[in-house]
N, C-alpha and C positions, 0 to 999 in steps of 0.2 A: 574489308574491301567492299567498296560499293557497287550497286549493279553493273555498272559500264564496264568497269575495269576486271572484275568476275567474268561479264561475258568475254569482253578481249581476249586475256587470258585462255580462257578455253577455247576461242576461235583461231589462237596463234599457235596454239599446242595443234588441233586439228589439221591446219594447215603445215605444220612442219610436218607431222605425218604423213599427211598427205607427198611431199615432197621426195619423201624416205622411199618413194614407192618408186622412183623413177626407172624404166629399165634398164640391165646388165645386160652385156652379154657375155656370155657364160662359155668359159675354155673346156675341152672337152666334148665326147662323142657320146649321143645318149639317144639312144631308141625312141621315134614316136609313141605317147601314149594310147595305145588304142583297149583296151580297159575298158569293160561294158559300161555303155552310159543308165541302165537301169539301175534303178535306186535298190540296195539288194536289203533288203528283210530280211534279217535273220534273226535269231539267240544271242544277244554279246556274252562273249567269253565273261565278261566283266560289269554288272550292274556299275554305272556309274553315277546314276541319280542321286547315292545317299549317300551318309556320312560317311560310309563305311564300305571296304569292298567286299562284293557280294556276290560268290560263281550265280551264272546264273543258269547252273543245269541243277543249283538246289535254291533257287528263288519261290518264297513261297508265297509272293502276289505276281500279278498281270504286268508285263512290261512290252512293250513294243519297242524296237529301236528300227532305224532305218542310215544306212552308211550312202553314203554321195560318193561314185569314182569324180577324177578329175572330169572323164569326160561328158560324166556329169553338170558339172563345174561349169566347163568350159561350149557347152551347147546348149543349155537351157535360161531363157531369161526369167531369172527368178527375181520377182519385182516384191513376193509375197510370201507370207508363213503358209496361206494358201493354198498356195501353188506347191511349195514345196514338202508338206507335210499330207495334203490328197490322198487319202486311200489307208491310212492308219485308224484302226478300227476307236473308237470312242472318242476321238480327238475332232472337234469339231472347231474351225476358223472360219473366220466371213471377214474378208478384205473391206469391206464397204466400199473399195474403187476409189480411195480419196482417205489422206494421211491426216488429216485434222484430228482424228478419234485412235486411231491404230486400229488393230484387229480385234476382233471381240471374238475369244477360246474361250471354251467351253472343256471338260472332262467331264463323259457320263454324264450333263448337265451340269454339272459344277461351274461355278461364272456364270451361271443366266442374268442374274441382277444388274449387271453393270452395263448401261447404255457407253461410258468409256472408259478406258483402261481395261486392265484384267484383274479379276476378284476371284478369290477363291480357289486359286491353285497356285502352286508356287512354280520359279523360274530361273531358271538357272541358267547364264554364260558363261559357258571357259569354269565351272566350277565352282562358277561364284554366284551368289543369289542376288536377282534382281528384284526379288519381292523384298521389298521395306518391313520395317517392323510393323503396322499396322495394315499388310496386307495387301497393299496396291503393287503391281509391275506394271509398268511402260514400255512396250517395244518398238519404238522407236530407233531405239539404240540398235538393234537386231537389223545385219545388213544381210537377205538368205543368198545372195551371190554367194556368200562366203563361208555357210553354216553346210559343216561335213557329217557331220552326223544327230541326228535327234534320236531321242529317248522320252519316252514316257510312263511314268509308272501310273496308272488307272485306277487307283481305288487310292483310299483315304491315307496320307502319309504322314501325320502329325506325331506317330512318334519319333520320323527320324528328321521332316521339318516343322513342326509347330504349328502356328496360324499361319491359316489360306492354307491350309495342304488337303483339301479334295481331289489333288492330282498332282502330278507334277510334272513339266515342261522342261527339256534339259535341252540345252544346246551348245554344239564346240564348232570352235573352227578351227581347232586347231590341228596340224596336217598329222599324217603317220608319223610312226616313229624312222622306218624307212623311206620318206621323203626326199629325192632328189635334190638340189638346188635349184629354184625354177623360177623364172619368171611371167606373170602372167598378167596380158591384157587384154581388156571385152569391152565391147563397144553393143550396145543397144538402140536402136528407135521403134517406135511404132507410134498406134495407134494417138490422137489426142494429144499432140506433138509432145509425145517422149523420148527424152533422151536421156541415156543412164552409162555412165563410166566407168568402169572400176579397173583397179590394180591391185596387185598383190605381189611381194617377194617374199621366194623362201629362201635362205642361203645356207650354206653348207656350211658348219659350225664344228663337225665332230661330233663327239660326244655329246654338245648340247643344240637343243635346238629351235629357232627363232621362225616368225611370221610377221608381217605388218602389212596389211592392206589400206585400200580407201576407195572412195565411191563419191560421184556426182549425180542428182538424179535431178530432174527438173519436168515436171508436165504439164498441162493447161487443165487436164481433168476430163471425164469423159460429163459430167453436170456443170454447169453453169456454177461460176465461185465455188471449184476448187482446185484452183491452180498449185503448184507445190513445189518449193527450192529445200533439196535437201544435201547435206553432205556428211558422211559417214567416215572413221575411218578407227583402227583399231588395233592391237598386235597380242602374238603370247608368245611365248618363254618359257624354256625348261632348259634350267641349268642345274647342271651336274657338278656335286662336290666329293664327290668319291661313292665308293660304294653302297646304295641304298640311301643314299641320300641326296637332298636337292633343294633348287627354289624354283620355285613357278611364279612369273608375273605375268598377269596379262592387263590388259585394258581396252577401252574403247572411248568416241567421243560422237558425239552427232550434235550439228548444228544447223534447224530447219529457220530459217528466219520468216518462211512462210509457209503454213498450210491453212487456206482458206479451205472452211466449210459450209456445204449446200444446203445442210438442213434438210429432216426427216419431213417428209409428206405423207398427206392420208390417200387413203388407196385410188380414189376416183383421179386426182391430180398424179397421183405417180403411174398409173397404166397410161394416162391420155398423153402426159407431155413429162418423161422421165427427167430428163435433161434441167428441169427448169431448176432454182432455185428462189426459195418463199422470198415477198419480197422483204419481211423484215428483216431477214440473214442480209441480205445485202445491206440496208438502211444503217444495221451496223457492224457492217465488215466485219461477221464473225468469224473466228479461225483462233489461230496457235501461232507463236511466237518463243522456237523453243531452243535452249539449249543442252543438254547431258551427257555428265560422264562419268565413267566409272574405271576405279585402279585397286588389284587386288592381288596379292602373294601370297603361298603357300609353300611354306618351310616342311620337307619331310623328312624322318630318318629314323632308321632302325636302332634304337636305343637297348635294342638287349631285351626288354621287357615287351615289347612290341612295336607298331610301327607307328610314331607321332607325327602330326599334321596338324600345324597352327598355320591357321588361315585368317587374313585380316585384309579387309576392303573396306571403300568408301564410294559412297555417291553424291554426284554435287547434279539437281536441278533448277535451271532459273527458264521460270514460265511464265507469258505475258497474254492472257486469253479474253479474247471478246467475245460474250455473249449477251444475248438479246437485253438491255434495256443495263445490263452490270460490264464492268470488266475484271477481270483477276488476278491480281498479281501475288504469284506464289515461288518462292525461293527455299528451295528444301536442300539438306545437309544430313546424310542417311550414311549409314555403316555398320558393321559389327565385327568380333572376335568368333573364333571357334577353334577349340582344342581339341581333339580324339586323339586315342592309343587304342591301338587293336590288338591282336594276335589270332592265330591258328596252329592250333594241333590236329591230332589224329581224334582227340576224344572230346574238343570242344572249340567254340570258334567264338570267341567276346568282343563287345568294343563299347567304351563308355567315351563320355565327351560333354561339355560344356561349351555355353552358346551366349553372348549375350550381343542385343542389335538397340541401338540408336538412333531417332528419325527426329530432326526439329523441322517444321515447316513455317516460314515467316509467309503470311498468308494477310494480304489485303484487297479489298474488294470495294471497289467504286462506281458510281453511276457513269451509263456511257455517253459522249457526248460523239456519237454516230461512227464508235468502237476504239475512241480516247478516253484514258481515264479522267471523270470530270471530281466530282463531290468524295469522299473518303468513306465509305459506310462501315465498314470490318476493318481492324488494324490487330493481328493474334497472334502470339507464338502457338504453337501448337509442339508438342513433346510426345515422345512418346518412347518409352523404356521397356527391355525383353530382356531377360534372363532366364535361360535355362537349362539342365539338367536332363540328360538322355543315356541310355544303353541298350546295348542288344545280345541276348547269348541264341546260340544255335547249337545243336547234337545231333550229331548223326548216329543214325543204329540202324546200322548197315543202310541200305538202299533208303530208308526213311529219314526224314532231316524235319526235327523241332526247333521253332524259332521261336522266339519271344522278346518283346522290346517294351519300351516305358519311357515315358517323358514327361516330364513335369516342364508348366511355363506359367511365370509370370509377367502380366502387361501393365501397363501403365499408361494413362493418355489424362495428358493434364493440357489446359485452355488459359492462355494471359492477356485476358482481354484489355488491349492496351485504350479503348477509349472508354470504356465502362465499369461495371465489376463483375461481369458474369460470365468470373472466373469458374471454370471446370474441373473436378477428376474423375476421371474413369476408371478402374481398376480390375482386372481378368484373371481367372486362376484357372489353369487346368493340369487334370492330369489324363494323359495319353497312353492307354495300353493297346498294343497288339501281341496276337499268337497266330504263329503259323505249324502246316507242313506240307512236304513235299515228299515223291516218291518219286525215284528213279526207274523208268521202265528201258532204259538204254536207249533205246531211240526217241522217248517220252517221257515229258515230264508230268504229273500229276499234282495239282497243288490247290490247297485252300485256306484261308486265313479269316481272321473278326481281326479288323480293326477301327480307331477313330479317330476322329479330325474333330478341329478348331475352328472357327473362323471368326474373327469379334467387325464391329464394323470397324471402316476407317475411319482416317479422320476428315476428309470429308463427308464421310456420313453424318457426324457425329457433329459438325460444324454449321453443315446447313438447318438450321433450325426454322420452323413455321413461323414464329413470332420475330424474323428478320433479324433477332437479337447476337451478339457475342457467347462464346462460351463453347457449350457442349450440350447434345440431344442427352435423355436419358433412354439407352439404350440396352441390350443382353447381346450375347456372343452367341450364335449359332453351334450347336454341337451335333456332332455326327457321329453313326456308326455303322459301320458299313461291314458285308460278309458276302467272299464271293472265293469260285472256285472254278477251277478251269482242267485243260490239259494243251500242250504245247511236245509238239515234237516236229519228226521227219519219216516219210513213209519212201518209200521204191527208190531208198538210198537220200544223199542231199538234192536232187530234184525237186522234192516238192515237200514243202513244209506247211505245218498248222497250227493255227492257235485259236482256242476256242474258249471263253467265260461265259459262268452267269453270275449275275452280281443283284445284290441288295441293299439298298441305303437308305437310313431315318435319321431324319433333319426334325433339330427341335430346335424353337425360337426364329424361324426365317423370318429375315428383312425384307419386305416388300418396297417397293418405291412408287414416290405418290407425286404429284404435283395439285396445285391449288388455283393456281392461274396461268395464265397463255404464254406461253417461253418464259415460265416461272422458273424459280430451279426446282431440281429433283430431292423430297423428305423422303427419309425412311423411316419405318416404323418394323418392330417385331408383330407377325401378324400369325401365331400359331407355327405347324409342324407342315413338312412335306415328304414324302416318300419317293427312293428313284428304282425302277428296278428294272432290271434288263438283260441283253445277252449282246456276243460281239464272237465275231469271226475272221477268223484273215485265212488267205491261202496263196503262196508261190510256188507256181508250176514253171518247170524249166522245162517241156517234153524233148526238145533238141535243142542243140547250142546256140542258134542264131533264131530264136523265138525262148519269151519270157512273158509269162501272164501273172499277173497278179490282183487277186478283187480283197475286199472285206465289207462286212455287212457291221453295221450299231443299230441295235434295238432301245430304247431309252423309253420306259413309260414312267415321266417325271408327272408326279399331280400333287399339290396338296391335300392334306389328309385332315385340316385343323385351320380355321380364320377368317378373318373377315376384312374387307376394307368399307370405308366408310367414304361416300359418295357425298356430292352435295344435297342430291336428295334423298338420299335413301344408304341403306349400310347393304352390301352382297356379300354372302358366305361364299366363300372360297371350297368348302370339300368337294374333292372330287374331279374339283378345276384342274387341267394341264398347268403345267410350268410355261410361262410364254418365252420363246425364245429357244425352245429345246423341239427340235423336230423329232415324231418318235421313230422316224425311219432314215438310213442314212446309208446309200451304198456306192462304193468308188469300188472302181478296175481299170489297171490298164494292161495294154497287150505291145510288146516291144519287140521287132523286127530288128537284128543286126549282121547286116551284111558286110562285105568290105569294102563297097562302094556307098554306103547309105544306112543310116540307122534312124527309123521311124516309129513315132508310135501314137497310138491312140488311148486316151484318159477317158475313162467317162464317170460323171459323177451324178447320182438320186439323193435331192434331200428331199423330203416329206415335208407333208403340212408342219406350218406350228401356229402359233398364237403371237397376239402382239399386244396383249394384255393378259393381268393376273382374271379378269374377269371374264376372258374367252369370250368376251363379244367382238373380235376382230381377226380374221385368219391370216394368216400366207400364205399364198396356194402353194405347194408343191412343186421341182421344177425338176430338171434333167439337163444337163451339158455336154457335149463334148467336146474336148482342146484335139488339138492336132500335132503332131511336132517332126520336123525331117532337119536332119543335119549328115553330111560325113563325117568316120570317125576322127579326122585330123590329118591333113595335109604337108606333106613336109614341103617347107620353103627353107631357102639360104639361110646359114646363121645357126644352124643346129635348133630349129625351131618350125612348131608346128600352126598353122591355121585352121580352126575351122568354123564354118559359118553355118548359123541353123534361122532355120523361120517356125515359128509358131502361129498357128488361129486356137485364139481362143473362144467358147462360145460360137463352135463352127457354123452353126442353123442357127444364130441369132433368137435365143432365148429370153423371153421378158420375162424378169425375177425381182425378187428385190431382197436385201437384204433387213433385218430386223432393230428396230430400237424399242428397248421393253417398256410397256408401262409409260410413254409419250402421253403429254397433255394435248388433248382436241382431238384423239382418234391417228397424230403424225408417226405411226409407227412403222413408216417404210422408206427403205433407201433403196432409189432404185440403181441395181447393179449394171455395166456396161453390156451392151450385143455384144455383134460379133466385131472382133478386132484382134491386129496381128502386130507379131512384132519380130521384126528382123535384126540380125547383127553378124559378131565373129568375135572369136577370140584368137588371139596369137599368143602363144606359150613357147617360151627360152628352157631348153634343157642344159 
C-alpha cells in the first residue's frame, strides 16, 4: 500500500469514528453527576502498570496514581499531559505550547536527552504499550479530554518492561466498570484562537462494556508558526465470554496534517520578543505532517493453572517532517506479542511471561527545497527485533512481602542502506534483576527495592551519523541501577494521605547529544556515567468536605559523575555537571473549593532552575505559576441531561518562562511558553 492510500485509509477509519460519536438520547431517569471534580490521589486497589496484577498495599516500589471524576472530565479544559498530570510527585511534563514536538516527560530525570518524543520511560494506553521496540513513544496519539486515570511507577522497571523503562507512564480511558450509559459533549475556546471539540459515548452493553470518542482541535499558536490542525479519536472494549474470562480491544487514531514549529531561541531573543519565530524555520516551513494509529486485544481466562493474558497490538506511523535545510520522510510499522500466567495463593504469589516486539522504520531524507522534498540523500529500512523472557515471585510472611523479578532481553537493530552499503547491526543483551519488600503497618505501607533498567539508543540515534552517511552510529545501551525506599499511607482516618521516597540511581554509558553545525541535526555519542539522586513527597488533605488541598514536592540532583564532550575548540569534562533539562526543584499544589453553586480552585506550580546544556554554560531561570479554574457542578437542562460550563486563566500574573531544548546548536535552548491566557467552554452530558 502506498503513502496516499495508507494515509486515506487511516483518515477514513478516523473519521468513521469520529461519526460513531454522534449524540443519543437516552431513555430513562438518572441523577445529575455531581462527583467531586478534584483529581483524587489515592493507593490503587490494583497496580496496573505491569504485566502482572499487583495489590498495592504490598507494592514494593513508588507508584503514584491519580483518578479523574466525570466532573472532572467535564469542567476542565485539558488541551495537555500538562495540565492534567500537575502536581504528581517525580513526573515532570513541559507542553512547549505548540504540537510540532509533543511533550518532553521526564521521570526522576529519566528522558532528559530528547529534544522530541519521549526516551526513556515507557508508555502505556488502554494497556497497551506505546513505546516501540527501540524505545521511542509519541504522544500525539494521547487525547487528555479523555484520559481517566494515570499511573506512574517511579523508579527503574525493566524487569517487568525492558528498554526505556526508567519509569513508567500509564494511561486509560477507559470508564468504570459501573458506568452509566452516557453521552457526552464539550466545546472549548480560548486564548490564540482555539477551538477544541470532543465526543464521547458510553452505552449500556451489560455485561460488557464499550467507549468511543473523538476530538477536533485547531489553534494559531501563542508563537508565530505554530498553528496546529489536529483530530483525534479512539475506543475500548471489554467483552465478556463467561466467567473470568474475556477480550479487551481497544484503539485509537490521530491525524494532524499540520503542526507548524517556531523553533528554539537563545535567551536574549526569547525574553525581548517570545513570540517570534527564527527566520530560517519559516524559510523552510518547519513542522509535522503526521498521521498514527494503534489497535490492540487482550484475551483473558482463568485456565485452572492461573490467569492467562495474550496480548497483541500494532502501530502503523506515516511522518512527513521539514527541518532546516533536510526533510524526512518516515513510515514506521511497530507491534508486538505478550503472554503472562499468573497465580495467587495464601503462601506465594508468581507470574512469568514472554514478550517479543517488532519495529521497521522506512526512513528517507531529502534536501529541502523551502520544506519540499527536493534531492534523495537517506533511503533505509531500519529493523529492529525484541524478544524476551520475564518473571516475578512474591511471599508474604505475615505483615512482610518479598518480591523478586528477572528479565532477560534481547535487541536487535539492523540498517538496509538502500543507496549504498553501509549496512548496519546492532545487537543488545540484557539481563534485568529486581528485589523487593514491603511491610504492612495497616494504615502504612513501608517499602524498598534495588532495581534496573535498560535503555539502548534508538534508531534514530543510531541513524543520524556525523559523516552524513547510511547505516548505523556505533553506539552502547545505557544501564541502570537504581535503589529507593519510601513509606505511603493514611493518617486521621482517609482525610489525609502520604507518600514519601528517597531514591538512588547510576547510569553507565550516557548518550549525550551534540550538534556540529547550525540547524544541523542532533549526534549522540556515549559520553561516561551520571548519577540521579533525590527525594519526593505528596500529601492530600481533605480537612472538611467542600475544601481539598493537595501539594507534592521532587527533589532531583541529576549530575554527571564521568565525560566529556568535545567542542570545536577545546574538549569540557562533564563531572560534576547537572543534567540539562532536569530542574532539581519541583513543587505543585492545589486547593479546591466545592460548593453547590460553584466549584473553584487554585493550581500552583515551582519549577527550579535547570540548564540548557550538558556543559552548564546556559541557565533557565526558575519560574512560578498559578491557573485558576471556576465551573458549577452541572446544571440540569431538558432531555435527562446535564451542562456545565467552566472558565480557566492559566498563567494568571503572566509569567515569563520558557521551556527547554537540551543540548541546541548556537546557545537556542529556549522555547518560550505562553503568558497569561484563558479558556472558556461547556460540556453537556446525556444520562
Amino acid at each position: 500500500m502506498d503513502r496516499p492510500t495508507r494515509r486515506s485509509a487511516l483518515v477514513a477509519l478516523l473519521f468513521a469514528l469520529l461519526a460513531g460519536t454522534a449524540p443519543t438520547l437516552v431513555h430513562g431517569q438518572a441523577s445529575p453527576d455531581t462527583s467531586v471534580a478534584m483529581q483524587v490521589e489515592m493507593a490503587p486497589v490494583e497496580v496496573t502498570a505491569t504485566p502482572f496484577r499487583i495489590a498495592s498495599e504490598s507494592a514494593s516500589f513508588s507508584a503514584s496514581v491519580r483518578t479523574r471524576t466525570d466532573q472532572a472530565l467535564n469542567s476542565t479544559p485539558s488541551l495537555s499531559l500538562e495540565q492534567i498530570t500537575a502536581g504528581l510527585p517525580g513526573l515532570s511534563v513541559q507542553s512547549r505550547t505548540h504540537f510540532a514536538l509533543g511533550d518532553r516527560i521526564t521521570i526522576r530525570g529519566f528522558g532528559w536527552r530528547a529534544q522530541f518524543g519521549v526516551r526513556g520511560i515507557q508508555m502505556l494506553l488502554n494497556g497497551i504499550p506505546m513505546t516501540v521496540a527501540d524505545g521511542q513513544s509519541v504522544v500525539h496519539l494521547i487525547d487528555p479530554s479523555f484520559v481517566r486515570s494515570i499511573e506512574v511507577i517511579r523508579g527503574p522497571a525493566s524487569t517487568f518492561w525492558g528498554n526505556a523503562s526508567g519509569g513508567v507512564l500509564s494511561l486509560s480511558t477507559q470508564p468504570s466498570r459501573n458506568a452509566r450509559h452516557t453521552v457526552r459533549l464539550k466545546q472549548t475556546v480560548g486564548s490564540y484562537g482555539l477551538s477544541k471539540t470532543d465526543a464521547q459515548v458510553t452505552p449500556d452493553l451489560g455485561p460488557h462494556r464499550a467507549s468511543v470518542y473523538a476530538s477536533y482541535l485547531s489553534q494559531d499558536g501563542f508563537r508565530r508558526h505554530s498553528e496546529t490542525r489536529l483530530l483525534r479519536s479512539g475506543f475500548t472494549s471489554d467483552f465478556s465470554l463467561g466467567d473470568d474470562r474475556g477480550l479487551r480491544v481497544v484503539g485509537g487514531l490521530q491525524h494532524m496534517p499540520r503542526a507548524d514549529s517556531p523553533g528554539s531561541l537563545k535567551q536574549a531573543p526569547a525574553r525581548q520578543n517570545p513570540e517570534q519565530a527564527r527566520p530560517t524555520i519559516l524559510d523552510f516551513d518547519v513542522g509535522k505532517d503526521v498521521t498514527q494509529g494503534q489497535l490492540g486485544a487482550t484475551y483473558y481466562d482463568d485456565v485452572g493453572l492461573g490467569t492467562l493474558n495474550a496480548t497483541a497490538y500494532g502501530i502503523a506511523r506515516d511522518l512527513e517532517n521539514p527541518i532546516p535545510f533536510n526533510v524526512i520522510d518516515l513510515n514506521r510499522q511497530a507491534g508486538g506479542l505478550r503472554f503472562t500466567l499468573e497465580d495467587k495463593t495464601s503462601e506465594v504469589q508468581w507470574g512469568v511471561g514472554i514478550e517479543g516486539k517488532l519495529q521497521h522504520d522506512d526512513r528517507k531524507e531529502y534536501t529541502s527545497n523551502g520544506g519540499a522534498p527536493d534531492s534523495l540523500l537517506i533511503d533505509q529500512q531500519e529493523t529492529v527485533d525484541n524478544a524476551a523472557a520475564f518473571g516475578r515471585l512474591a511471599m508474604p510472611l505475615g505483615r512482610l512481602e518479598l518480591t523478586a523479578g528477572l528479565r532477560y532481553d534481547w535487541i536487535q537493530f539492523e540498517a538496509d542502506d538502500r543507496l549504498g552499503t553501509d549496512d548496519g547491526t546492532q545487537t543488545f543483551r540484557a539481563l534485568s534483576p529486581s528485589i523487593g519488600l514491603s511491610y504492612d503497618l495497616e494504615t502504612a505501607r513501608l517499602f524498598a527495592n534495588v532495581s534496573t533498567g535498560l535503555e539502548t539508543p534508538t534508531t534514530t540515534e543510531l541513524s543520524n551519523r556525523p559523516d552524513g552517511q547510511g547505516g548505523f552510529n556505533d553506539l552502547a545501551a545505557e544501564h541502570i541501577l537504581g535503589v529507593e525506599g519510601g513509606i505511603t499511607g493514611t493518617w486521621i482516618g482517609p482525610r489525609l494521605s502520604y507518600d514519601v521516597a528517597l531514591f538512588y540511581q547510576d547510569i553507565d554509558d550516557v548518550l549525550v547529544p551534540f550538534q556540529r553545525q547550525p540547524f544541523g541535526p542532533t549526534y549522540y555519542r556515549n559520553q561516561g556515567a551520571a548519577r540521579h539522586l533525590g527525594a519526593e513527597g505528596s500529601l492530600r488533605w481533605r480537612p472538611v468536605p467542600a475544601l481539598s488541598l493537595q501539594a507534592s514536592y521532587s527533589y532531583v540532583d541529576a549530575e554527571f559523575t564521568a565525560g566529556t564532550v568535545e567542542g570545536p575548540e577545546a574538549t569540557t569534562r562533564l563531572d560534576g555537571n547537572q543534567l540539562p533539562g532536569v530542574p532539581t526543584h519541583r513543587l505543585g499544589a492545589t486547593a479546591q473549593v466545592r460548593t453547590a453553586p460553584v466549584h473553584a480552585s487554585v493550581t500552583l506550580q515551582r519549577v527550579g532552575k535547570q540548564y540548557g546544556d550538558s556543559e552548564n554554560t546556559a541557565t533557565n531561570d526558575g519560574y512560578t505559576t498559578i491557573d485558576l479554574r471556576v465551573s458549577p457542578p452541572g446544571l440540569p437542562v431538558p432531555g435527562d441531561a446535564t451542562i456545565t460550563p467552566f472558565l480557566a486563566l492559566n498563567n494568571a500574573f503572566d509569567v515569563r518562562y520558557n521551556d527547554v531544548v537540551v543540548n541546541a546548536f548556537g546557545g537556542r535552548f529556549y522555547e518560550p511558553a505562553a503568558g497569561r491566557h484563558w479558556r472558556l467552554g461547556a460540556s453537556l452530558q446525556f444520562n
